[in-house]
N, C-alpha and C positions, 0 to 999 in steps of 0.2 A: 152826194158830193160828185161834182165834174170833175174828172181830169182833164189836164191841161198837158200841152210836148212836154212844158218845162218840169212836167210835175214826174213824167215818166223818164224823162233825163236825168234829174235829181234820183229814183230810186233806183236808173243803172248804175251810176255813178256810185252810190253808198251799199251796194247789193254785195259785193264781197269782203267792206268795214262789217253790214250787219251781222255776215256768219260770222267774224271773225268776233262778232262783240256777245252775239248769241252764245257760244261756245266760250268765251269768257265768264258771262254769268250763268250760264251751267254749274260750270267748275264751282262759283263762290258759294251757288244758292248748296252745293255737295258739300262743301266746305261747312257752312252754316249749317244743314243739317248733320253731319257730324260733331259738332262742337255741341248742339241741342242734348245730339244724345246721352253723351257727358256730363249734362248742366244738372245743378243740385246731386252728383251719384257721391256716393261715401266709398272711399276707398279706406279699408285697414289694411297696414303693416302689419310682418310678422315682426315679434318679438327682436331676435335676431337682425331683422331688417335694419329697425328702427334701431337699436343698440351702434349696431355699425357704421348707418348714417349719419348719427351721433357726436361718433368718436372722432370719423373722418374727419368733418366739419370744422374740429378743432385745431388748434397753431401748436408748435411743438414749442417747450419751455425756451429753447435757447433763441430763436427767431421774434421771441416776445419785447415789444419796447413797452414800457411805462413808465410812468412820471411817479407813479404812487405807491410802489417795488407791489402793488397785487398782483399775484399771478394766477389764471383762471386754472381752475383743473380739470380737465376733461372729465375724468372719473366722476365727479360730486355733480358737474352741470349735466352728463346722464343721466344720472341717477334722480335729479330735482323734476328735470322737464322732461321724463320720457312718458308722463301719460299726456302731457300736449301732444308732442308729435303722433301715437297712439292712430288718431282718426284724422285725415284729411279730407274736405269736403271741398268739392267742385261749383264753385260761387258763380258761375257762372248768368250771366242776366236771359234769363228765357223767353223775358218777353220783347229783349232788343232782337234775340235771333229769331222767334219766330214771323216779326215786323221786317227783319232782313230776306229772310223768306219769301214772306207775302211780295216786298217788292222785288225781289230778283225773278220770281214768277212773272208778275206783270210785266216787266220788260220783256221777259224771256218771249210772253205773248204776242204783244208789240212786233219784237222784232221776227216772228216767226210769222205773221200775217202778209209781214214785207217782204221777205224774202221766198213765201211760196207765191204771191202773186208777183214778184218777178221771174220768178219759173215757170207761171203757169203762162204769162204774155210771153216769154222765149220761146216757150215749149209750142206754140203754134206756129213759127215763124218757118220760114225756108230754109238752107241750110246756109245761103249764102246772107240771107238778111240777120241770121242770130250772129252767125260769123262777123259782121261789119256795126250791130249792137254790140255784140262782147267784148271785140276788138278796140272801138273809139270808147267806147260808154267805159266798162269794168275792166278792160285793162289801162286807158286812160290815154289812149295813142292817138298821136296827128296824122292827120289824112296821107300824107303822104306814107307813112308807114304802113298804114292800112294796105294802102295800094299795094305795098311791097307785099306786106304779107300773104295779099289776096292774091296774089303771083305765084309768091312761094306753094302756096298751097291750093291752087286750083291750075295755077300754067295756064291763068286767062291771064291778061293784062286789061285793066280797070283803069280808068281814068277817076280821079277826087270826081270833076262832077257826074260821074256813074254808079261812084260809092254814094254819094247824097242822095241820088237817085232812090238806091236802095234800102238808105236810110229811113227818107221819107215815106217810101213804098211799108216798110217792117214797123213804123210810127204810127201810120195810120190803123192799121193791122191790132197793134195793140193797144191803139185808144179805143177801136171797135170795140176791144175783149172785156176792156177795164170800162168800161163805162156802160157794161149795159144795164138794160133796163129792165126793172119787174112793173 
C-alpha cells in the first residue's frame, strides 16, 4: 500500500484519539479478563453467613401491608430455603468474554501499529519539523498560533508560509519512511 499527504494528515490528526482509545481497551479487555476468571466458580457460604443473610432480607411484621392478613415469617422461610441459598454459582457466559477478549486484542493491535508508526515518522524528524507536525496535526492549531508558538519557544519569528515550508519539508521526510520499499 502507497501512502498518500492526506493519509499521513489523517494519522496525525487521530494519533493522540488512538492512545487514548488503546488505553481504553486495555482497561476493558482487564475488565473481561477478570470477570472470565470468575465465570462458572462456585462460591459457598458459611452456615452463619447464609442464616444472617437470610433474616436481614426480610420486612419487619408491623411495616407489612397485605390484602390477605398473611404474614411471612422470617424464621420458617430460613429455615424452608436455606439449602437454596447454600451454593451460589457464577453464570457467567465464558464464551461472550473470551470473543470480548479476542476483539479487544485485535483492536488493541490495530491501534498499536498506528500509533508506533506515527512515532516512528516523528521520531526522524528535526526538532523544529515534529514541533510544527505536533503542533497543527495533534494538537489541532491554526497557523497563526503555530507561528506564535514557534516564538514562544524558539525566539525565532516564523512566518505561516515558513511554517508550511517546514511542514512540506517534515511531509516529505515521512512519506520517504512510510513508504518504503522491500
Amino acid at each position: 500500500m502507497k501512502y498518500i499527504k492526506e493519509d499521513i494528515e489523517k494519522m496525525l490528526r487521530e494519533h493522540l484519539k488512538n492512545e487514548a482509545k488503546k488505553t481504553e481497551i486495555q482497561l476493558k479487555r482487564e475488565e473481561y479478563e477478570e470477570r472470565l476468571q470468575y465465570a462458572g466458580t462456585v462460591y459457598k457460604d458459611t452456615e452463619a453467613e447464609i442464616i444472617e443473610n437470610m433474616q436481614l432480607a426480610g420486612q419487619a411484621y408491623d411495616s407489612i401491608h397485605s390484602n390477605t392478613n398473611k404474614v411471612s415469617d422470617i424464621i420458617a422461610n430460613t429455615a424452608m430455603n436455606y439449602r437454596k441459598e447454600e451454593i451460589h454459582i457464577n453464570k457467567e457466559n465464558r464464551v461472550f468474554l473470551e470473543r470480548k477478549i479476542l476483539e479487544c486484542e485485535a483492536e488493541e493491535k490495530r491501534l498499536d501499529k498506528q500509533i508506533v508508526r506515527v512515532k516512528n515518522m516523528l521520531s526522524q524528524l528535526s526538532e523544529d519539523e515534529n514541533f510544527v507536525m505536533t503542533t497543527y496535526y495533534m494538537q489541532k492549531s491554526k497557523w497563526d498560533y503555530v507561528s506564535n508558538r514557534y516564538y514562544e519557544e524558539y525566539k525565532k519569528p516564523k512566518s505561516v508560509n515558513q511554517l508550511l515550508n517546514i511542514r512540506d519539508r517534515a511531509m516529505r521526510s515521512m512519506l520517504d519512511i512510510i513508504n518504503v520499499t522491500l
